[in-house]
C-alpha positions as CSV (number, residue, x, y, z in Angstrom):
1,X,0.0,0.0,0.0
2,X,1.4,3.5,-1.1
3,X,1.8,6.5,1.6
4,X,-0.6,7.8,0.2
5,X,-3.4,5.2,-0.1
6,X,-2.4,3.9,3.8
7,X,-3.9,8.0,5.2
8,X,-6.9,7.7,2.7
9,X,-8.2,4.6,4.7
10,X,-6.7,5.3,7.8
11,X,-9.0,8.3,7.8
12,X,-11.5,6.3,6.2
13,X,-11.9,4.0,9.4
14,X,-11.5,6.7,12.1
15,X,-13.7,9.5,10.7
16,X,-16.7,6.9,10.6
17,X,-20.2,7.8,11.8
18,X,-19.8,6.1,14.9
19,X,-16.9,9.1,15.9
20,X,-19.0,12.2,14.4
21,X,-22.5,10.1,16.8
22,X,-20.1,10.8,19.5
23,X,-18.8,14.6,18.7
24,X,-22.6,15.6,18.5
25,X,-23.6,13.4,21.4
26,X,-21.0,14.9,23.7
27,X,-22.0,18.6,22.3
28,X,-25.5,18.4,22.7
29,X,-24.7,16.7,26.5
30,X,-23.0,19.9,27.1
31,X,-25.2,22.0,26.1
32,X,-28.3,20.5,27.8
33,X,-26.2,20.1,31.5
34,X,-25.2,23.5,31.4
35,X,-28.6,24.8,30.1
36,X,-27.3,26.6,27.2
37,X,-24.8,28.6,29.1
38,X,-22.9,29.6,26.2
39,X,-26.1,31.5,24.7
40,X,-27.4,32.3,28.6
41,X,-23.1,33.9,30.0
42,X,-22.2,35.6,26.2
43,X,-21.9,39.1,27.4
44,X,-19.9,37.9,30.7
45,X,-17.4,36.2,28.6
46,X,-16.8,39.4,26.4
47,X,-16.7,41.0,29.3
48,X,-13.7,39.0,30.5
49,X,-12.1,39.4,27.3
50,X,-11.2,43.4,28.1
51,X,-9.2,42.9,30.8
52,X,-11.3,43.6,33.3
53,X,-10.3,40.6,35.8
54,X,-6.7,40.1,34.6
55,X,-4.5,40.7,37.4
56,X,-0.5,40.0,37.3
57,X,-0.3,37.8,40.0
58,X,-2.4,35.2,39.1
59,X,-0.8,32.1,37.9
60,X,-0.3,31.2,34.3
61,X,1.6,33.1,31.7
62,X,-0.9,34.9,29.3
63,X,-3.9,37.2,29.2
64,X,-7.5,35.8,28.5
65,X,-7.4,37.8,25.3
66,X,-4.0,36.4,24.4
67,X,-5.0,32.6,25.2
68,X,-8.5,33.7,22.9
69,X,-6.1,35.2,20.2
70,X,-4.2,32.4,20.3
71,X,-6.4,29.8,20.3
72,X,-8.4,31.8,17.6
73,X,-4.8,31.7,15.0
74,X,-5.0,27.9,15.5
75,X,-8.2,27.9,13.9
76,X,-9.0,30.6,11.8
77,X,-7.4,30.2,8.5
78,X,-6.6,27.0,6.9
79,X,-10.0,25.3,8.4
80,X,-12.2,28.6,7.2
81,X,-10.3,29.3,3.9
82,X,-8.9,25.7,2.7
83,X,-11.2,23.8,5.1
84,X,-14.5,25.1,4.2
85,X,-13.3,24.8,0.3
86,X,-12.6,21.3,1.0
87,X,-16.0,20.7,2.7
88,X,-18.2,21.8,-0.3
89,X,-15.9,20.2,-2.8
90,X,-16.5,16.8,-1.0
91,X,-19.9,17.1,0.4
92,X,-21.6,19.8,-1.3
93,X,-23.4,22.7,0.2
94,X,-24.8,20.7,2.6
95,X,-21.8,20.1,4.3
96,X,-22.1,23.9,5.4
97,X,-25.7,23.5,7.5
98,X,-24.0,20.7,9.6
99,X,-20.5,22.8,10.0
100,X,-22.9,25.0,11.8
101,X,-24.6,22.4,13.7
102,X,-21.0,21.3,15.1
103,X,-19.8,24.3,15.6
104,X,-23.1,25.8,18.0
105,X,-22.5,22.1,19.8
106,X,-18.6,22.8,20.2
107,X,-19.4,25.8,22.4
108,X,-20.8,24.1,25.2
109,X,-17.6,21.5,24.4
110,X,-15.3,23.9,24.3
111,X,-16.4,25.8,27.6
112,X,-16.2,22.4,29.4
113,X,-12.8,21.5,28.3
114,X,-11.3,25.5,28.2
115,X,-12.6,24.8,32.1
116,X,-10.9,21.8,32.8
117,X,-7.7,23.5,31.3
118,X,-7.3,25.7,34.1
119,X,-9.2,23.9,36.9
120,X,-6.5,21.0,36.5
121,X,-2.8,22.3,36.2
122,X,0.8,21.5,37.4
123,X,3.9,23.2,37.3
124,X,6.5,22.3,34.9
125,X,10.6,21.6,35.9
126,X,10.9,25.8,35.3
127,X,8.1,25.6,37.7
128,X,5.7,27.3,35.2
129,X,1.9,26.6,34.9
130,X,0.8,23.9,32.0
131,X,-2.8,22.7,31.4
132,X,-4.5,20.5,28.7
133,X,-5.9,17.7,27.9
134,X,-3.4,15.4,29.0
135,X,-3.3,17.2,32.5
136,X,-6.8,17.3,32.9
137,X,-7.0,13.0,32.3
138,X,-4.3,12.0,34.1
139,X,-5.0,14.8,37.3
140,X,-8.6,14.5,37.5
141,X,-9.0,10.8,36.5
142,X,-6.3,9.8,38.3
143,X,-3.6,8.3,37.0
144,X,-4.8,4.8,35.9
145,X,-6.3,6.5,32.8
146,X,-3.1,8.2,32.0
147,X,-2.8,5.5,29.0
148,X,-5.4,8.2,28.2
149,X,-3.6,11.1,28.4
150,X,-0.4,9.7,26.4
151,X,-3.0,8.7,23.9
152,X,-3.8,12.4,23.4
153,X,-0.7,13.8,23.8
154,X,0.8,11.5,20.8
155,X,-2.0,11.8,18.1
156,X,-1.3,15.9,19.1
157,X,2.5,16.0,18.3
158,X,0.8,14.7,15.1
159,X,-2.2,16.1,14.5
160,X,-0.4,19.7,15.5
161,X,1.9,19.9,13.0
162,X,1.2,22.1,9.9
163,X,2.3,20.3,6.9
164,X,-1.5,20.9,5.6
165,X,-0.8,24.6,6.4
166,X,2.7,24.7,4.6
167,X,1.1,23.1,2.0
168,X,-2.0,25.3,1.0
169,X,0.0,28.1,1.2
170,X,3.0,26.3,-1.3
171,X,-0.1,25.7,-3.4
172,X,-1.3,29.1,-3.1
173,X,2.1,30.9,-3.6
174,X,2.7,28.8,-6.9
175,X,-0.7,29.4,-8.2
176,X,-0.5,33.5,-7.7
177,X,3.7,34.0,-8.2
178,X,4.5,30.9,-9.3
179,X,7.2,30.2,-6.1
180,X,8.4,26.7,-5.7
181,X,6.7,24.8,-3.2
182,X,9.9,23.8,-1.3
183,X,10.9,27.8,-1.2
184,X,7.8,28.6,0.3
185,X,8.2,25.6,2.9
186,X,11.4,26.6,3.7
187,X,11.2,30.3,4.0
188,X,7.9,29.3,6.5
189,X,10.0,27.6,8.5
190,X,12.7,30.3,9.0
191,X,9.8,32.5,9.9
192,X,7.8,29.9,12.0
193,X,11.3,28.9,13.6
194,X,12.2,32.5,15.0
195,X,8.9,33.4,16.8
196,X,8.1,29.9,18.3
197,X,11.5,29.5,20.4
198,X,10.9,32.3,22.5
199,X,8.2,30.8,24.1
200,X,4.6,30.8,24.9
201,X,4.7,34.6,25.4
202,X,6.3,35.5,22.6
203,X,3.5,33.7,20.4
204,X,1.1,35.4,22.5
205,X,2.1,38.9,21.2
206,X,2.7,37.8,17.9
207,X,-1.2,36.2,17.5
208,X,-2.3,39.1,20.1
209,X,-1.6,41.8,17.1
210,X,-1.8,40.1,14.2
211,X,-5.1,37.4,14.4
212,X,-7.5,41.0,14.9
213,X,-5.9,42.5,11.8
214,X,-6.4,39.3,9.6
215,X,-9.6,38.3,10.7
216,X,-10.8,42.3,9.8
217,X,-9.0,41.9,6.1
218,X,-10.8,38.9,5.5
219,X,-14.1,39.4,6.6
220,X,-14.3,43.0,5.1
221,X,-12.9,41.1,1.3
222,X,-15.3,38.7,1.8
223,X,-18.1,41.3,2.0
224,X,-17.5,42.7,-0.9
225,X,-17.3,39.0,-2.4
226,X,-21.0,38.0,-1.1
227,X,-22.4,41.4,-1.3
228,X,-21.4,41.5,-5.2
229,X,-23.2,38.2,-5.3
230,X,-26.4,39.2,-3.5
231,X,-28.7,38.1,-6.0
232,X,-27.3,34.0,-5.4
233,X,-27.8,34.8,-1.2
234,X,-30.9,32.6,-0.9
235,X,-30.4,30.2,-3.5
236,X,-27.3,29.2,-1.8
237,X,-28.9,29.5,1.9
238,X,-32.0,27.1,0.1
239,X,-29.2,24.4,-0.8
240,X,-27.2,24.6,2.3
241,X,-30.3,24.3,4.6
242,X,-31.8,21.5,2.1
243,X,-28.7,20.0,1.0
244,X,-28.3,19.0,4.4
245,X,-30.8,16.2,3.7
246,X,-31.6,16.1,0.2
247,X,-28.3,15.4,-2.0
248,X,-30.1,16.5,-4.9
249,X,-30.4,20.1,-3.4
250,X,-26.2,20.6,-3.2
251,X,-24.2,22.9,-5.0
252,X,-20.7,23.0,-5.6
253,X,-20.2,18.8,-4.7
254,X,-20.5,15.7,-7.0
255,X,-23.5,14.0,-8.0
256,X,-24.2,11.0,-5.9
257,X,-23.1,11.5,-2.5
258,X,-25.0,10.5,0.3
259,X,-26.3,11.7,3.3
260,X,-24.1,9.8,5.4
261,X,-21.4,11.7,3.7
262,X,-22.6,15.3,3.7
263,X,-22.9,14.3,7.6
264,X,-19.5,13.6,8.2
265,X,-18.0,15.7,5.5
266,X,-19.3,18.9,7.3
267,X,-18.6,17.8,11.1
268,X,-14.9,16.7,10.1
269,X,-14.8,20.3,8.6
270,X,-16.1,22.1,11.0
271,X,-14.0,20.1,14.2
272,X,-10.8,20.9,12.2
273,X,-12.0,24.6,11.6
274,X,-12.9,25.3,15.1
275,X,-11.1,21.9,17.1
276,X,-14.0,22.0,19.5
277,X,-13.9,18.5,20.9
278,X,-10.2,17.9,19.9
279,X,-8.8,19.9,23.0
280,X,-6.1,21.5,21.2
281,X,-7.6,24.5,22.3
282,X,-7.3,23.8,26.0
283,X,-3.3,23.7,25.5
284,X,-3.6,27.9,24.7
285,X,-6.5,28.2,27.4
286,X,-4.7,26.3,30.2
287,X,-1.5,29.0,29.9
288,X,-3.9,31.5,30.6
289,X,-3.1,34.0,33.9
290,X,-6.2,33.6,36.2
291,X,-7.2,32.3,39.2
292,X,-10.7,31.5,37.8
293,X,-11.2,28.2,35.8
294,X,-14.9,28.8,34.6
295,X,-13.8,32.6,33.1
296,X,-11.4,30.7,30.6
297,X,-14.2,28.3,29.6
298,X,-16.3,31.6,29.1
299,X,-13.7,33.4,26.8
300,X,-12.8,29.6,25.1
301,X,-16.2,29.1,24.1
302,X,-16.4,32.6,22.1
303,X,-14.3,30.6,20.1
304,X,-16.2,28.3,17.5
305,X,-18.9,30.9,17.2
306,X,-16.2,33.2,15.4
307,X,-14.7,31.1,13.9
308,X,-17.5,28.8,12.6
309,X,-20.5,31.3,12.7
310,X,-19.2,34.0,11.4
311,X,-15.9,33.3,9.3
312,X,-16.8,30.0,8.0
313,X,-19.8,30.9,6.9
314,X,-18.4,34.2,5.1
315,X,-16.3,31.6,3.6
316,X,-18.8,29.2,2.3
317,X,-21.1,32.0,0.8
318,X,-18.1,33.9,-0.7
319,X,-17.5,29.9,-3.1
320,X,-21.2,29.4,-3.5
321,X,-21.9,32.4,-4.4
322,X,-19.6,33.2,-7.1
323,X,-20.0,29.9,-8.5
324,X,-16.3,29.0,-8.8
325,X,-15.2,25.3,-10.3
326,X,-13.7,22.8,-7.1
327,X,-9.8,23.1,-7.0
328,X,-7.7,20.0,-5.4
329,X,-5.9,22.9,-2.9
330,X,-9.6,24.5,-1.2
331,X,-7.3,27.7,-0.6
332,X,-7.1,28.3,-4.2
333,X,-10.7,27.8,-5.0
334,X,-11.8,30.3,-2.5
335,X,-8.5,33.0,-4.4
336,X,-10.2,32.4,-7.7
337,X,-13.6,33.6,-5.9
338,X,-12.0,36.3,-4.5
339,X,-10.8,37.0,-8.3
340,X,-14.5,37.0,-9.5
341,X,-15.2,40.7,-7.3
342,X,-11.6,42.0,-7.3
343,X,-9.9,41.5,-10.5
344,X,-6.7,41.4,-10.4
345,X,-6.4,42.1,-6.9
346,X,-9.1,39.8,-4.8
347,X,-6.4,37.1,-5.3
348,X,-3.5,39.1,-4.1
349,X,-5.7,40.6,-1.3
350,X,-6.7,36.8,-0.1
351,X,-3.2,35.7,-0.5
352,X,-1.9,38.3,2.3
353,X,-4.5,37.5,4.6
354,X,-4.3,33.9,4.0
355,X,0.0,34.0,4.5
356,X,-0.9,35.7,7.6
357,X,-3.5,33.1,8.7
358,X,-1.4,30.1,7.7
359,X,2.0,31.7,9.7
360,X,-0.1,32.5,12.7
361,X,-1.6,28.9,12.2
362,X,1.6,27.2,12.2
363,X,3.2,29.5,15.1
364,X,0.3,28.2,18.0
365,X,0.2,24.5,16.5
366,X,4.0,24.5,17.2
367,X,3.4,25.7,20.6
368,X,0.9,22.6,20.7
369,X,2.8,20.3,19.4
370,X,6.0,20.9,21.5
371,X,3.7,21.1,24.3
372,X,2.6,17.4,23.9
373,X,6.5,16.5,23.4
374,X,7.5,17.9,26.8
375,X,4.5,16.2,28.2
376,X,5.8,13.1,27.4
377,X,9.6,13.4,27.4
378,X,10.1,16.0,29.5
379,X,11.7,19.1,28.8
380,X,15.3,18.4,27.9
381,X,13.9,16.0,25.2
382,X,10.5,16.7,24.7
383,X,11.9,20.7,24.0
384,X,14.1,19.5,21.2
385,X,10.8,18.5,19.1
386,X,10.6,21.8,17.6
387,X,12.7,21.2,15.5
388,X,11.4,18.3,13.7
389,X,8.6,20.1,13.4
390,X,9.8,23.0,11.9
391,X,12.3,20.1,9.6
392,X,8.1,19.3,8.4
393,X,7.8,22.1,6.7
394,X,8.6,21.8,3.9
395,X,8.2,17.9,3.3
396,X,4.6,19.4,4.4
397,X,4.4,21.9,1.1
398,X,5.6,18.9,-1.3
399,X,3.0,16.5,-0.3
400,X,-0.4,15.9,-2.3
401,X,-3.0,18.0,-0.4
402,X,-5.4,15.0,0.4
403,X,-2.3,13.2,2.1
404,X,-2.0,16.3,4.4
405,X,-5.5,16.8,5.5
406,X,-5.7,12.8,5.7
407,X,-3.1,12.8,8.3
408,X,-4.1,15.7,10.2
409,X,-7.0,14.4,10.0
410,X,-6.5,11.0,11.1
411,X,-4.6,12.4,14.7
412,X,-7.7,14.9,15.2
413,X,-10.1,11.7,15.7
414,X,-7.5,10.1,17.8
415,X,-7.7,13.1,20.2
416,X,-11.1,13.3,20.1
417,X,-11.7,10.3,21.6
418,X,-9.6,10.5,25.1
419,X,-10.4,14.1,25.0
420,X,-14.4,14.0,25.5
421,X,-14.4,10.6,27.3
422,X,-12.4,12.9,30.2
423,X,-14.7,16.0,29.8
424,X,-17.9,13.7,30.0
425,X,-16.2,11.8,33.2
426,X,-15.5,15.5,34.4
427,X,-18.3,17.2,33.7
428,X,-19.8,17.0,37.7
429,X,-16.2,19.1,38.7
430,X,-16.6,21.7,35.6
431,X,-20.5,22.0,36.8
432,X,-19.5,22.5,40.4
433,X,-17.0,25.0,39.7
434,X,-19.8,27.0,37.2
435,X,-22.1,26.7,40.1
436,X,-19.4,28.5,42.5
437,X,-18.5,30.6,40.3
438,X,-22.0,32.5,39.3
439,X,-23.1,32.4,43.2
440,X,-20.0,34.8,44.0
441,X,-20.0,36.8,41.2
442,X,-23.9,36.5,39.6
């Protein structure tokens, strides 16, 4: 069996229905335990998000808004420019209506976990803060389910690297200025390299200016995308609601595909966009400075709605829209809808945004990814992964674009699964600590 072939049915098995039954299971558990806090606590968690609580002394090493910013340059770019590309090319429209279902679930998931994060920490050997998944199973299940937490932490060294990031963008920069792929993978790395080895707070900064700017340059092209296109706004809003059930109602994927398909199509999508239900998130969330578990899960959970709500769906109507043919490399289908507004300079427009997005992407996954390596070698080892992840690179921007996503892919469903079964075993502490948490401060 080629490289190739052995990711396509790796991902195959895991990304069954059986895995996306439990994503929306777990979500919809969440949502009904907490009674909807996410929609019920919004304007408490923006609230938190101006610095309004942060004080100096409280352990952990960033700001609520930096941990959000971070988190948020993890997810926003590849999964809402590339991914969502990928998503209609594969499932159709209807892949869209159940991105959105996944992603209003993966608020209550992502408050739970975000929670957790901080609620269950330990100090490293330079006696610093750490949180995450992998803290949160093997300190608050104890430590015969640590099997558990090395399970996450491996698929994560994996499933954190950014070859499908140093891809799109190799694709991207030898569609618009015809760079070599390997030039673009190496000069990422350089880049990539010489913000990620000065630490946690350094990345922090970096995301903290930049992931506002990009996200404003993007959603203010893609206005100007959909609003060119008004006249196609409901026929595309018909086939994403309807081509949710009815395969002969999609636009944009193949004839033939089946519900079941849509189905998972749109949850893979949407979990890789906004990694609610991975717990990659909880890695930025659990640095955060604060002395207050549940105000983390509050600023996490702002999370999937920006990214999946409001930038995803941009996305989606900015391809349907315009009508634009399916492209192997999604980042260069949604550049050639840019094109269809902007002439001549849509492309060039979403190519800065989407270098910044795919730079800011790689910067926090290398944070995550190193993170899982100290977890499980320790420092003096585990430190020295870095650089076998930046080495990735640009083997990363060589490989076929399905054999990218296939592995990221394949490492995100083997973090789901430790990662919910310990916020579902959890989920009394994280309620406890909510219920504290609203009595002293209403």
């Amino acid at each position: 069996m080629s490289f190739d072939a052995f990711w396509a049915s790796t991902v195959g098995f895991l990304w069954g229905l059986p895995l996306v039954l439990m994503l929306g299971a777990a979500g919809a558990y969440f949502t009904i335990i907490s009674r909807a806090l996410p929609l019920r606590q919004a304007g408490q968690a923006f609230a938190i998000l101006t610095g309004r609580y942060d004080k100096t002394s409280d352990p952990g090493e960033i700001t609520h808004f930096q941990a959000l910013s971070t988190a948020l340059s993890a997810t926003i770019g590849m999964g809402n420019i590339a991914g969502v590309a990928v998503a209609i090319t594969m499932g159709g429209s209807g892949a869209v209506f159940w991105m959105w279902v996944a992603g209003a679930f993966g608020m209550a998931t992502k408050y739970f976990s975000c929670t957790l994060s901080c609620l269950y920490r330990r100090r490293d050997e330079d006696g610093v803060w750490q949180g995450g998944p992998m803290y949160y199973i093997e300190l608050g299940m104890g430590p015969r389910f640590k099997p558990l937490a090395i399970m996450f932490a491996l698929s994560g060294m994996v499933g954190c690297l950014s070859i499908f990031q140093a891809n799109q963008l190799a694709h991207l920069m030898s569609n618009q200025w015809s760079i070599t792929h390997v030039l673009t993978g190496l000069v990422a790395m350089i880049i990539v390299g010489g913000v990620v080895i000065g630490g946690v707070g350094r990345i922090a900064r970096v995301t903290g200016y930049v992931v506002p700017t990009m996200c404003f340059l993007y959603l203010v092209g893609s206005l100007v995308v959909v609003i060119d296109h008004a006249e196609q706004i409901p026929r595309v809003l018909y086939a994403i609601v309807f081509g949710a059930f009815d395969p002969t109602a999609l636009i944009g994927g193949g004839a033939g595909i089946a519900f079941k398909e849509i189905l998972v199509t749109g949850v893979k999508r949407a979990v890789f966009s906004n990694e609610a239900g991975v717990g990659t998130a909880a890695l930025a969330h659990g640095a955060a400075r604060t002395t207050e578990p549940v105000r983390e899960g509050l600023v996490a959970m702002i999370g999937p709605f920006i990214d999946t709500h409001l930038v995803c769906t941009l996305t989606a109507l900015v391809i349907l829209t315009s009508g634009v043919a399916p492209h192997d490399a999604g980042v260069v289908m949604t550049a050639l809808a840019f094109e269809t507004s902007m002439p001549g300079v849509g492309a060039s427009v979403l190519t800065l945004v989407f270098t910044l997005f795919a730079l800011t992407t790689m910067i926090s996954y290398a944070y995550y990814s190193q993170k899982c390596a100290r977890y499980l070698f320790g420092k003096r080892y585990g430190g020295h992964f870095i650089y076998v992840y930046l080495a990735l690179l640009p083997c990363g921007a060589v490989w076929h674009p399905t054999t990218t996503i296939n592995i990221i892919d394949s490492a995100f469903a083997l973090m789901v699964i430790p990662n919910l079964i310990a916020c579902v075993y959890l989920a009394p502490k994280v309620l406890a600590a909510t219920g504290d948490y609203f009595r002293r401060y209403g």
